[in-house]
Chimera marker file (.cmm) of the C-alpha trace (Angstrom):
<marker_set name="trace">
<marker id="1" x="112.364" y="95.605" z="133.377" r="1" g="1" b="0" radius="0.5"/>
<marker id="2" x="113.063" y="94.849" z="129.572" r="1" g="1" b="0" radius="0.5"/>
<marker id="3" x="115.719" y="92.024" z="128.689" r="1" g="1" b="0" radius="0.5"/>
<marker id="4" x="118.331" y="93.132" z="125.973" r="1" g="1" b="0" radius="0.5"/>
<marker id="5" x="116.814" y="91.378" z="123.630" r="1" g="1" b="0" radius="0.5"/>
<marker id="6" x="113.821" y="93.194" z="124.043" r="1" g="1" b="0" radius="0.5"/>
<marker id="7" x="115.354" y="96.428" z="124.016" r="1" g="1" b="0" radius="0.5"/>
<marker id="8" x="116.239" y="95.822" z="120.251" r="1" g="1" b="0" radius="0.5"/>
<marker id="9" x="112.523" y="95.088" z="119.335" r="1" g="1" b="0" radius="0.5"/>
<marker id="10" x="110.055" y="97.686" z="117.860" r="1" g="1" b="0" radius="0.5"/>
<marker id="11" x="106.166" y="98.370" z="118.939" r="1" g="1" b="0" radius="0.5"/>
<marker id="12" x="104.166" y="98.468" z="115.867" r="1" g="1" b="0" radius="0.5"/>
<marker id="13" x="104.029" y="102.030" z="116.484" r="1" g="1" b="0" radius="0.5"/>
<marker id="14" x="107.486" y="102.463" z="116.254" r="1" g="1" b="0" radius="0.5"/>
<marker id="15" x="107.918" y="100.089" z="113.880" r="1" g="1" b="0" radius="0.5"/>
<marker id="16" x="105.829" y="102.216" z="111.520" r="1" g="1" b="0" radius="0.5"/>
<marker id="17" x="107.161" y="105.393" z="112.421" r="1" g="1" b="0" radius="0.5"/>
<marker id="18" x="110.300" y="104.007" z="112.051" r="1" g="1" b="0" radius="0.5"/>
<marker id="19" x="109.570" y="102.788" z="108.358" r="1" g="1" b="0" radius="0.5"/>
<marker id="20" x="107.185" y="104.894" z="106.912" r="1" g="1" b="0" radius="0.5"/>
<marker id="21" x="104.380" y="102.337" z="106.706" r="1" g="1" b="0" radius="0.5"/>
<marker id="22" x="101.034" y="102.693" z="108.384" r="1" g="1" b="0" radius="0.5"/>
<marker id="23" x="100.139" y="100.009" z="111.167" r="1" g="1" b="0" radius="0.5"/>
<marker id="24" x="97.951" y="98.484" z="108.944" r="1" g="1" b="0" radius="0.5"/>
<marker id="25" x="100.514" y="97.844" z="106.178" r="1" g="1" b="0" radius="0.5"/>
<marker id="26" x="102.152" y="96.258" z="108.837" r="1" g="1" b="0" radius="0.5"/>
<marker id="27" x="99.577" y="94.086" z="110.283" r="1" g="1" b="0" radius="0.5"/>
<marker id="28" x="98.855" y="93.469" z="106.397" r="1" g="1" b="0" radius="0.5"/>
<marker id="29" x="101.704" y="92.549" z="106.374" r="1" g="1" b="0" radius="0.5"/>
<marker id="30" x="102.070" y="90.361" z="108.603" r="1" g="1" b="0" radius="0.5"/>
<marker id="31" x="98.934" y="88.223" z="108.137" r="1" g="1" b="0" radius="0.5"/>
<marker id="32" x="100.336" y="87.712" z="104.654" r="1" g="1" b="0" radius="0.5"/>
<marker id="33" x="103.519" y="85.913" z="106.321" r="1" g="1" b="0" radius="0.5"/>
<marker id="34" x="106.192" y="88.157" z="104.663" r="1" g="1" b="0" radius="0.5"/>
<marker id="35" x="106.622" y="89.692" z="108.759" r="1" g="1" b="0" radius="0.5"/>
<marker id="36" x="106.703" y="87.903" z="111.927" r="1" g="1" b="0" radius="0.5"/>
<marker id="37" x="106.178" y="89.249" z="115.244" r="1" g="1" b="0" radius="0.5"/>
<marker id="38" x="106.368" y="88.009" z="118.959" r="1" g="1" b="0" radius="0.5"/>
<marker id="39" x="103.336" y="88.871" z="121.438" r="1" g="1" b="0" radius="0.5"/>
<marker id="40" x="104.144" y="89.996" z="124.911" r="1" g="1" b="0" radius="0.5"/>
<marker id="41" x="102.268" y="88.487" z="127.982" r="1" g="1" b="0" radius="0.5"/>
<marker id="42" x="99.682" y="91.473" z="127.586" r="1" g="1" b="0" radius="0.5"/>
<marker id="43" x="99.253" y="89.956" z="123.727" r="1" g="1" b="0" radius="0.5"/>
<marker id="44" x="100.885" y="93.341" z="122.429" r="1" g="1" b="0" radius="0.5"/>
<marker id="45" x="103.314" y="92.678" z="118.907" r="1" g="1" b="0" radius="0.5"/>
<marker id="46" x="106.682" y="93.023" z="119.166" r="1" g="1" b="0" radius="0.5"/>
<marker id="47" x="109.284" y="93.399" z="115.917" r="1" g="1" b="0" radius="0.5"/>
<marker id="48" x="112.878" y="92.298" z="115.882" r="1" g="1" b="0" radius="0.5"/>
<marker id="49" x="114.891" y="95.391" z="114.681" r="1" g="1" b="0" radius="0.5"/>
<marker id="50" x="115.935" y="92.995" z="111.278" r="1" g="1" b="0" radius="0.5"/>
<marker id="51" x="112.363" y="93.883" z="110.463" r="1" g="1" b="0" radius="0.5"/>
<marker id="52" x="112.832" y="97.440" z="109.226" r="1" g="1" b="0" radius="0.5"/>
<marker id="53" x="114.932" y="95.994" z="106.185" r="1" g="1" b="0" radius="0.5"/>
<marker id="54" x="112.577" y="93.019" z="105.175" r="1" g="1" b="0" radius="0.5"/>
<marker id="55" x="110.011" y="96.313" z="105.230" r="1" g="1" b="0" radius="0.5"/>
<marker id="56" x="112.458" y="98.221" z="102.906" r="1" g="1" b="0" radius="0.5"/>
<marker id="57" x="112.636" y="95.372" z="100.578" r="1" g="1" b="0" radius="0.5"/>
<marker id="58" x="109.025" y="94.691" z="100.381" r="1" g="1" b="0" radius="0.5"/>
<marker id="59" x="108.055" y="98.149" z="99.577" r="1" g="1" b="0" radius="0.5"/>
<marker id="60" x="110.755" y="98.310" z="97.334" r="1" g="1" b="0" radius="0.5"/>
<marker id="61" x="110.081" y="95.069" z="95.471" r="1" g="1" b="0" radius="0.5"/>
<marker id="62" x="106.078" y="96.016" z="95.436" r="1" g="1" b="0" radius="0.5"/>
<marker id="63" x="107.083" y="99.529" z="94.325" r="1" g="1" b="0" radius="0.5"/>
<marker id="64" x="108.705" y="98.070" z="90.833" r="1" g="1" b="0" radius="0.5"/>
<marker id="65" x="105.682" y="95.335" z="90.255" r="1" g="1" b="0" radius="0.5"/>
<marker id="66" x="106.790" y="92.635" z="92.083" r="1" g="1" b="0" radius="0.5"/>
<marker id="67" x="103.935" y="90.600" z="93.238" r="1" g="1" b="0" radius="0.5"/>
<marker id="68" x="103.552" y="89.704" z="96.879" r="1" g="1" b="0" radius="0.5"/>
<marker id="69" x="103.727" y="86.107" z="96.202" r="1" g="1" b="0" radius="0.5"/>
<marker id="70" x="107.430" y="86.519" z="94.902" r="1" g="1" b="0" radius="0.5"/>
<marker id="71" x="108.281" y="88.851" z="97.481" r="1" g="1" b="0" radius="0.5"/>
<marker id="72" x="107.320" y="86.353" z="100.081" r="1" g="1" b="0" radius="0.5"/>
<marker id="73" x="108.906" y="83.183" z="99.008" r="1" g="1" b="0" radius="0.5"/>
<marker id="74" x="112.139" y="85.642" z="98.739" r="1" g="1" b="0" radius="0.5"/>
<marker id="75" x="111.867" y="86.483" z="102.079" r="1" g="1" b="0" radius="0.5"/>
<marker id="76" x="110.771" y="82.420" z="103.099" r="1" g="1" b="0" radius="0.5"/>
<marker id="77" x="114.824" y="82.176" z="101.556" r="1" g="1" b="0" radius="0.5"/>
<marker id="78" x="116.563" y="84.774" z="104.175" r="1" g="1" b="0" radius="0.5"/>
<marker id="79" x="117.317" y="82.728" z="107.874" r="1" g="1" b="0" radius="0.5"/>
<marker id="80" x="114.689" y="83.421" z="110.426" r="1" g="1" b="0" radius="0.5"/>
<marker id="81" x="116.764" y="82.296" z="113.807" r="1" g="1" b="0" radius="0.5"/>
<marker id="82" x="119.195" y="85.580" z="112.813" r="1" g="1" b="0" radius="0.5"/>
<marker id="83" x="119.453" y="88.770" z="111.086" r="1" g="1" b="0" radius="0.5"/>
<marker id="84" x="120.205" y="88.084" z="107.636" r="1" g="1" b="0" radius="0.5"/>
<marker id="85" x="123.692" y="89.238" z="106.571" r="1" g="1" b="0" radius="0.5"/>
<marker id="86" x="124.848" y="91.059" z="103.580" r="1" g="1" b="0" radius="0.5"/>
<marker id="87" x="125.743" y="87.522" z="102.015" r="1" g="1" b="0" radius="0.5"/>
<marker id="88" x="121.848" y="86.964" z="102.238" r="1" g="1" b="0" radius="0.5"/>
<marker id="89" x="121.035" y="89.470" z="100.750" r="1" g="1" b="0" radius="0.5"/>
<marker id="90" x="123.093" y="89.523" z="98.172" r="1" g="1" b="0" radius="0.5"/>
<marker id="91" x="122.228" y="85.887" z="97.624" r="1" g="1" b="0" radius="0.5"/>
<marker id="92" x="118.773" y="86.975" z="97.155" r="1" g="1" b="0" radius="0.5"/>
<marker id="93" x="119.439" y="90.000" z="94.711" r="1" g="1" b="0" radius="0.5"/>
<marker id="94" x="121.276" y="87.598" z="92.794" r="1" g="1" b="0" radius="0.5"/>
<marker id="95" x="118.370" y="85.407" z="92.425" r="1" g="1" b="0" radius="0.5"/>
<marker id="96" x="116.269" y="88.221" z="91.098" r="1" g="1" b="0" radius="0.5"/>
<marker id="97" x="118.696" y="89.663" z="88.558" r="1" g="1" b="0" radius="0.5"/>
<marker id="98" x="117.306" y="87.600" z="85.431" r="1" g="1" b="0" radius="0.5"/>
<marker id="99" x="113.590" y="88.529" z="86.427" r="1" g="1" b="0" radius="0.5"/>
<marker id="100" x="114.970" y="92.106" z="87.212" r="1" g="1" b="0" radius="0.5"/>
<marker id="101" x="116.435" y="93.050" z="83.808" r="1" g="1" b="0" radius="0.5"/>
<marker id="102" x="113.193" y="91.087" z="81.855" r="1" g="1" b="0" radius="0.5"/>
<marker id="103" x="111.306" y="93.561" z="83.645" r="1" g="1" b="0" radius="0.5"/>
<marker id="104" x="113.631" y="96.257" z="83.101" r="1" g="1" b="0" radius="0.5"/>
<marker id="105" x="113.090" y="95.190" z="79.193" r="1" g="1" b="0" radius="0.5"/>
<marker id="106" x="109.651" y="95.508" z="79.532" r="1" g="1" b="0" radius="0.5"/>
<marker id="107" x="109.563" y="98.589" z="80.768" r="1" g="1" b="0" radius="0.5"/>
<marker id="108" x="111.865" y="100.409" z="78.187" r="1" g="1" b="0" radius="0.5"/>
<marker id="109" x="109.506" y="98.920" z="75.388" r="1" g="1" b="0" radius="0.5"/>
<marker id="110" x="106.603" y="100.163" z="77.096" r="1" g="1" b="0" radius="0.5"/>
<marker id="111" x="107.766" y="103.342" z="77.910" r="1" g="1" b="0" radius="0.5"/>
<marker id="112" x="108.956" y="103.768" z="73.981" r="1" g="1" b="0" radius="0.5"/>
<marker id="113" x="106.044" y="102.215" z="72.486" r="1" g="1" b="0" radius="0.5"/>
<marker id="114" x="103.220" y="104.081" z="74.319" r="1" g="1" b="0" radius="0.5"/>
<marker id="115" x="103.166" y="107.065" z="72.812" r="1" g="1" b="0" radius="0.5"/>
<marker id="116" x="102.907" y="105.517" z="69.374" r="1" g="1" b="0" radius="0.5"/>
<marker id="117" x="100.538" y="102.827" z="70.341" r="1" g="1" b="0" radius="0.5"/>
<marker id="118" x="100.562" y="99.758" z="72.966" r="1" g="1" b="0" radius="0.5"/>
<marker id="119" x="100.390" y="97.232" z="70.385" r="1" g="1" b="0" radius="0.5"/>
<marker id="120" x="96.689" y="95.747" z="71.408" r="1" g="1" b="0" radius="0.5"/>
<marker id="121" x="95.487" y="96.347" z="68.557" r="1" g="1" b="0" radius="0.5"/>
<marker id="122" x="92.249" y="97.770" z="69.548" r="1" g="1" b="0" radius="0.5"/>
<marker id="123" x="92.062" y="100.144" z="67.085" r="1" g="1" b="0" radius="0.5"/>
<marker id="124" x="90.783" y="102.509" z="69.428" r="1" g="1" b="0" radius="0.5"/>
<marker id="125" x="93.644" y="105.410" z="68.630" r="1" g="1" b="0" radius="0.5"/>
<marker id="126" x="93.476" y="106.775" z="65.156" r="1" g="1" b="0" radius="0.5"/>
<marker id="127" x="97.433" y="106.215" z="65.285" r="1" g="1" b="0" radius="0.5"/>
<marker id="128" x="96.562" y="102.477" z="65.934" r="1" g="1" b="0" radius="0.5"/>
<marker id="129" x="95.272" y="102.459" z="62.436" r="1" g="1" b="0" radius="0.5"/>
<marker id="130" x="98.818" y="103.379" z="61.262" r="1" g="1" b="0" radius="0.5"/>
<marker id="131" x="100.514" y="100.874" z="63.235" r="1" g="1" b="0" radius="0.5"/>
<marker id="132" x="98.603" y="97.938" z="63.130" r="1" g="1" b="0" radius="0.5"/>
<marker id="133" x="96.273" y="98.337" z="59.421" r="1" g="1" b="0" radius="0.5"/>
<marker id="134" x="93.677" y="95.860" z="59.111" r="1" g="1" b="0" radius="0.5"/>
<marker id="135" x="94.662" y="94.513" z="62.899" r="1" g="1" b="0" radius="0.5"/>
<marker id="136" x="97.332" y="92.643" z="61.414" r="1" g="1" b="0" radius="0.5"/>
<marker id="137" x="98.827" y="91.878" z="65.019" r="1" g="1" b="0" radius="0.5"/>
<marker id="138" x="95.074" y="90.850" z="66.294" r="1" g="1" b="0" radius="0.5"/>
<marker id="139" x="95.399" y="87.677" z="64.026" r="1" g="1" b="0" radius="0.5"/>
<marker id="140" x="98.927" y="86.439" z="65.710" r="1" g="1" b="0" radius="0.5"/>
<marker id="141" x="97.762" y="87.073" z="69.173" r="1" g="1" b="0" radius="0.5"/>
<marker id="142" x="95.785" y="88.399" z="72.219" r="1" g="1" b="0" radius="0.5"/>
<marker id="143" x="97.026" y="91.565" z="73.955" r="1" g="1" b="0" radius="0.5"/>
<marker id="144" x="99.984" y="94.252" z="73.739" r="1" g="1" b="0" radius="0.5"/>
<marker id="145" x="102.005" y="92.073" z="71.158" r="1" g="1" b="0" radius="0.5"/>
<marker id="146" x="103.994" y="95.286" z="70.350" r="1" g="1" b="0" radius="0.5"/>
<marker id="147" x="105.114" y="95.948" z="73.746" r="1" g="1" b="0" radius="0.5"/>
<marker id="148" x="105.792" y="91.804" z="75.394" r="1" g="1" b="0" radius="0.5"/>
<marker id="149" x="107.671" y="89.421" z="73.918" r="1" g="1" b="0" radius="0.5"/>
<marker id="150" x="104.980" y="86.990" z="72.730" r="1" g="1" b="0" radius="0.5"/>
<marker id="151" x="107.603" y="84.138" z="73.248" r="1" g="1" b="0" radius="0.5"/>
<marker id="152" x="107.444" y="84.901" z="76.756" r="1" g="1" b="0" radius="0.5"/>
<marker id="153" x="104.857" y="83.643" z="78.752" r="1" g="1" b="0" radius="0.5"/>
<marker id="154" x="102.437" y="86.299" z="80.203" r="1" g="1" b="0" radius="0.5"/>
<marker id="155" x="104.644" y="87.563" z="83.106" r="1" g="1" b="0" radius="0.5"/>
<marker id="156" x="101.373" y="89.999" z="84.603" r="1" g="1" b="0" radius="0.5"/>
<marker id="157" x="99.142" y="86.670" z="86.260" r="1" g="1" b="0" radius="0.5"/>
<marker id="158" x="102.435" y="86.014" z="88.001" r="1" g="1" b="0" radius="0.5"/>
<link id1="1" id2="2" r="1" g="1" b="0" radius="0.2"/>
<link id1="2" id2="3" r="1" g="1" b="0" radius="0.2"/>
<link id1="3" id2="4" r="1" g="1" b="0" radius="0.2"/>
<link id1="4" id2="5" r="1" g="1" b="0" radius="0.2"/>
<link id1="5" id2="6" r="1" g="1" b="0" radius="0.2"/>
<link id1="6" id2="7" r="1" g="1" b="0" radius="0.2"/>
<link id1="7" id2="8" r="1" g="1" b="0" radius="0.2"/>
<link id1="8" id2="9" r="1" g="1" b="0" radius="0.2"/>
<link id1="9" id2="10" r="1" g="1" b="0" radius="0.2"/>
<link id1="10" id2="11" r="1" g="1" b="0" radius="0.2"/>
<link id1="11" id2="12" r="1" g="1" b="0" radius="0.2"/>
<link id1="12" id2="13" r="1" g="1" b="0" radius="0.2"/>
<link id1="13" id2="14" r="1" g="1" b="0" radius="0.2"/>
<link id1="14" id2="15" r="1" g="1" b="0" radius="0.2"/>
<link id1="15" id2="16" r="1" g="1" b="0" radius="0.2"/>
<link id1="16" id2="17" r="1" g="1" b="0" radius="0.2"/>
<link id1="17" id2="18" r="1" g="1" b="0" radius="0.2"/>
<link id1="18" id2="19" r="1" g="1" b="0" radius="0.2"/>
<link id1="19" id2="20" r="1" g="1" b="0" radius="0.2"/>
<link id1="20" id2="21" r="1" g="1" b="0" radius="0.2"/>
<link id1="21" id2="22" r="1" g="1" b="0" radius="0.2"/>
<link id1="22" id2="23" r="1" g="1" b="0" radius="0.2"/>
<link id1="23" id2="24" r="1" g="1" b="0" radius="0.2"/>
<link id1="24" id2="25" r="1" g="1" b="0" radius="0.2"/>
<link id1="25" id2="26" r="1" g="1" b="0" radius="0.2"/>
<link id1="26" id2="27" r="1" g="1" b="0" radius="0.2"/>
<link id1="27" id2="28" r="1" g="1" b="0" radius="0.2"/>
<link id1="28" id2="29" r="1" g="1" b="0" radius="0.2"/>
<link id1="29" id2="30" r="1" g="1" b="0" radius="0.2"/>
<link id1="30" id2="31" r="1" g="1" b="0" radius="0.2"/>
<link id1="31" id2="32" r="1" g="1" b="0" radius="0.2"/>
<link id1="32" id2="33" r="1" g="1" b="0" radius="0.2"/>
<link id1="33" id2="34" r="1" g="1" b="0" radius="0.2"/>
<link id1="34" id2="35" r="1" g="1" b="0" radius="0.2"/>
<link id1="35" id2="36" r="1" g="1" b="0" radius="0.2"/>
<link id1="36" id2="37" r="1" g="1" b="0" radius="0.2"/>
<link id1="37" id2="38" r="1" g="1" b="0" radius="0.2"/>
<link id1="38" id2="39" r="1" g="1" b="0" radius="0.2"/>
<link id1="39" id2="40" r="1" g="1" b="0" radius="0.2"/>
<link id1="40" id2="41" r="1" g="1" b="0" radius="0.2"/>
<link id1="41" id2="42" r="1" g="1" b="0" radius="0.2"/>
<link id1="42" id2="43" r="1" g="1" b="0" radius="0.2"/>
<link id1="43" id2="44" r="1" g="1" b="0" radius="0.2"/>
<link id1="44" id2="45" r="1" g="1" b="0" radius="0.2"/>
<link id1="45" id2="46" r="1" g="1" b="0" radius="0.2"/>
<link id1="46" id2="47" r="1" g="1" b="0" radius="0.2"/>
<link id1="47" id2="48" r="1" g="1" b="0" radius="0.2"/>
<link id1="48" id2="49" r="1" g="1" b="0" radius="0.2"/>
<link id1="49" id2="50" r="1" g="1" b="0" radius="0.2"/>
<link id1="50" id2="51" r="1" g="1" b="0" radius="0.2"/>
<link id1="51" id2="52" r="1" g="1" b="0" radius="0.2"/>
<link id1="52" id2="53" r="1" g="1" b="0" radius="0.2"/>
<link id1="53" id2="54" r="1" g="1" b="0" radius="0.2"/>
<link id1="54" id2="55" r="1" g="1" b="0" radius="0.2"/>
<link id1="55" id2="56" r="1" g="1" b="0" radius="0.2"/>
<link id1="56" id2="57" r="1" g="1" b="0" radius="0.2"/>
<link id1="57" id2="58" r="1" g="1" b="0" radius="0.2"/>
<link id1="58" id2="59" r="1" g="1" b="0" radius="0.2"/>
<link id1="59" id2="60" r="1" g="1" b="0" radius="0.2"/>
<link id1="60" id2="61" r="1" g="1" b="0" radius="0.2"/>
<link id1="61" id2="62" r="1" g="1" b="0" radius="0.2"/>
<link id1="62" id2="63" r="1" g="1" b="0" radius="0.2"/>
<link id1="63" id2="64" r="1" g="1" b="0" radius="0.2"/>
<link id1="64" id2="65" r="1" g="1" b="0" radius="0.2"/>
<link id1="65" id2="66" r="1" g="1" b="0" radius="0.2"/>
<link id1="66" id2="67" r="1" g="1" b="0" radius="0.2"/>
<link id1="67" id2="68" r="1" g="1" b="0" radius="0.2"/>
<link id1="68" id2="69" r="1" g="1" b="0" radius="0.2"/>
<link id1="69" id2="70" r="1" g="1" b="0" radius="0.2"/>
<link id1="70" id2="71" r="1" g="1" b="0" radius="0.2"/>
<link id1="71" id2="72" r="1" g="1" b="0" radius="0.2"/>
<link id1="72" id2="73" r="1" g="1" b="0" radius="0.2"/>
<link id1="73" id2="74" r="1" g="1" b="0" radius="0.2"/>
<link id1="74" id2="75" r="1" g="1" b="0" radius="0.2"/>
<link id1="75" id2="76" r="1" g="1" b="0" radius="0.2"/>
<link id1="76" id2="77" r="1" g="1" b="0" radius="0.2"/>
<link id1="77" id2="78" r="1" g="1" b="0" radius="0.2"/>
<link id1="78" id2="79" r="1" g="1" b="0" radius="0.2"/>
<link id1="79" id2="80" r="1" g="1" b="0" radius="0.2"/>
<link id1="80" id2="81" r="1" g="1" b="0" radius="0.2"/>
<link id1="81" id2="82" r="1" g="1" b="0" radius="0.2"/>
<link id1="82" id2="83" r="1" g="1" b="0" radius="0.2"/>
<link id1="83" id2="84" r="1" g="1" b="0" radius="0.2"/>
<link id1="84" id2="85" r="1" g="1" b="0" radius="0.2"/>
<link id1="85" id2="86" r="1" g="1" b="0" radius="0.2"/>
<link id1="86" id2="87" r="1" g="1" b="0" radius="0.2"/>
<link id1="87" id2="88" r="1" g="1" b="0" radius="0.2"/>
<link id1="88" id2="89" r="1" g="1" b="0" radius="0.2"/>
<link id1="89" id2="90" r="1" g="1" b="0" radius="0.2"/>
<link id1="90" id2="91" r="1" g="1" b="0" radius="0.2"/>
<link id1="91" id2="92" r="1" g="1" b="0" radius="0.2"/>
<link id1="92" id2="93" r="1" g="1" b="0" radius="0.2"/>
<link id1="93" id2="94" r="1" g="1" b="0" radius="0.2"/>
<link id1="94" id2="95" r="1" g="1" b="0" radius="0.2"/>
<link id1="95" id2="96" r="1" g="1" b="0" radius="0.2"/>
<link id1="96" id2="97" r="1" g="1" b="0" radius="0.2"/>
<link id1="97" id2="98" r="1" g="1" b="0" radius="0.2"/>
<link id1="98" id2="99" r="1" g="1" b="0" radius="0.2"/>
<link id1="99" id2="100" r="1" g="1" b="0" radius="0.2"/>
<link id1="100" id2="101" r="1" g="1" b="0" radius="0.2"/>
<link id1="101" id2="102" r="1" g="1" b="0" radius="0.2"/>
<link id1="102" id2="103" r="1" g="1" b="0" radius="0.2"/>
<link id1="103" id2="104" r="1" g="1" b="0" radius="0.2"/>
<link id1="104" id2="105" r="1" g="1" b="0" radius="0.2"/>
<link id1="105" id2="106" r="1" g="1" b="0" radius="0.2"/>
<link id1="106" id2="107" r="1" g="1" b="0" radius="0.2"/>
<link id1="107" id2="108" r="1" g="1" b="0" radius="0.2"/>
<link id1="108" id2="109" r="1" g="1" b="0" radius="0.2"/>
<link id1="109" id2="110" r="1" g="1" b="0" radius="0.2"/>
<link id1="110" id2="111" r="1" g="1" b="0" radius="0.2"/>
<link id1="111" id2="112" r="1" g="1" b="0" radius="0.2"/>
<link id1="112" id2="113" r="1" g="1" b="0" radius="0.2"/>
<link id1="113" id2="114" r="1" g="1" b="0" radius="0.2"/>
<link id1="114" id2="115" r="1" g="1" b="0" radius="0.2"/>
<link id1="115" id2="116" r="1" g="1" b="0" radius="0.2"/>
<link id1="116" id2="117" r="1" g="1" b="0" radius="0.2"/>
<link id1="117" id2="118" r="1" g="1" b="0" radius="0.2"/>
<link id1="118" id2="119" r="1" g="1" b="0" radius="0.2"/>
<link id1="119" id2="120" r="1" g="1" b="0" radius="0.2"/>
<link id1="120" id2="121" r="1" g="1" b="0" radius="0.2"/>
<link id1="121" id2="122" r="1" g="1" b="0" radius="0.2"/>
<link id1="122" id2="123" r="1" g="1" b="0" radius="0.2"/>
<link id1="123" id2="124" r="1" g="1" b="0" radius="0.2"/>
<link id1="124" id2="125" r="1" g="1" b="0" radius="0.2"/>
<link id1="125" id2="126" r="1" g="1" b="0" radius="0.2"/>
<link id1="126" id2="127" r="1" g="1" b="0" radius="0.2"/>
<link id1="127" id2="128" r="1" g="1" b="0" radius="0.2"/>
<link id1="128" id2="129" r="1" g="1" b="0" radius="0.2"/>
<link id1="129" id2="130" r="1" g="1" b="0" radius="0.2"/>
<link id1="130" id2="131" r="1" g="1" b="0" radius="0.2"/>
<link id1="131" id2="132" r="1" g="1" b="0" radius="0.2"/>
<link id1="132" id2="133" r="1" g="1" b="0" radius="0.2"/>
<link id1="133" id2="134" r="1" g="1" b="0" radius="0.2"/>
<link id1="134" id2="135" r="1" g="1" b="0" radius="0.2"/>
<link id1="135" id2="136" r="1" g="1" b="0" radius="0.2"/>
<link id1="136" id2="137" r="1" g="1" b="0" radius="0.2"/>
<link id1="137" id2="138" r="1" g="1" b="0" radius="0.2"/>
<link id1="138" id2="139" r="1" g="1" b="0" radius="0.2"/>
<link id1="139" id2="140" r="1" g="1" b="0" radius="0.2"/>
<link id1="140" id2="141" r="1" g="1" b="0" radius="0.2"/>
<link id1="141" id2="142" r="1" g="1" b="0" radius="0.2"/>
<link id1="142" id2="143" r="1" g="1" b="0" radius="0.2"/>
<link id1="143" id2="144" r="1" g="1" b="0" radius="0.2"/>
<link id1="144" id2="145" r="1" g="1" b="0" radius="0.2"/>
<link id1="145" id2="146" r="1" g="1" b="0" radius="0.2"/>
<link id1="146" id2="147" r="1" g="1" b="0" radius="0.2"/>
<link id1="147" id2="148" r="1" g="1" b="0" radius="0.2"/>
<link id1="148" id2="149" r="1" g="1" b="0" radius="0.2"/>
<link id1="149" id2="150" r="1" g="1" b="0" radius="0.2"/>
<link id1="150" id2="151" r="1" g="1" b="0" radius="0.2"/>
<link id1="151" id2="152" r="1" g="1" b="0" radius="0.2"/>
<link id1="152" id2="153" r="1" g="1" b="0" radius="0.2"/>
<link id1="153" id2="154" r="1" g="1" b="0" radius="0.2"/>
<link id1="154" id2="155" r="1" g="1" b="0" radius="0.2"/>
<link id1="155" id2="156" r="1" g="1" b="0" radius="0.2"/>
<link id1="156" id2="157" r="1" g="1" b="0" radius="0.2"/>
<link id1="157" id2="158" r="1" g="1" b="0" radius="0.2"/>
</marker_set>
């Protein structure tokens, strides 16, 4: 006979039918600490129901570039004795916001500097040769100068 508390958990079968994401995302994961699990007496995985949102937000956050590393010290910040609460979340969005819109930024100059050129000046476009003569941006810098801020660090190695 189940407890209550064990009512509210989730196999890892349900757990990914429930979310979307295959049993090996999960156990993924999980072995990358931004899940927990319990094991039963047979040494089976069982999810606390709070799971399906930290799920949401790691696909989410993954989904828009943000690296796993980020994602899990996030998630180190939300209370693991309880189900986090609308206050932690927000808490958490709010410590995201500045990195959000930089990214945001990023993306708009990417998106309307692609077409033209990507600023690397690799000269390997024959529009490159109109936007960067003589590699002009080469001698400044490495990489997509056009497109990052080159008085911001390097935000990809992050």
């Amino acid at each position: 006979m189940s407890t209550p508390a064990q009512s509210k958990e989730f196999t890892v079968g349900q757990l990914a039918a429930r979310s979307g994401v295959a049993v090996s995302a999960l156990h993924f994961y999980e072995r990358e600490g931004l899940i927990t699990s319990r094991r039963t007496s047979g040494n089976q995985r069982r999810y606390a129901r709070d799971t399906l949102r930290r799920i949401a937000f790691i696909r989410i956050s993954a989904r828009v570039g943000i690296p796993l590393a980020l994602i899990r010290s996030a998630l180190d910040e939300l209370p693991s004795g309880r189900s986090p609460t609308k206050r932690d979340w927000a808490r958490l969005s709010r410590s995201w916001e500045s990195d959000l819109t930089a990214r945001i930024d990023e993306m708009t100059r990417l998106r309307d500097n692609l077409t033209d050129c990507i600023g690397c000046g690799c000269l390997s476009l024959s529009t490159c040769a109109l936007a960067n003569p003589g590699d002009r941006l080469g001698q400044n810098a490495i990489g997509p100068q056009r497109v990052f801020d080159p008085l911001e660090p390097d935000r990809r190695e992050a």
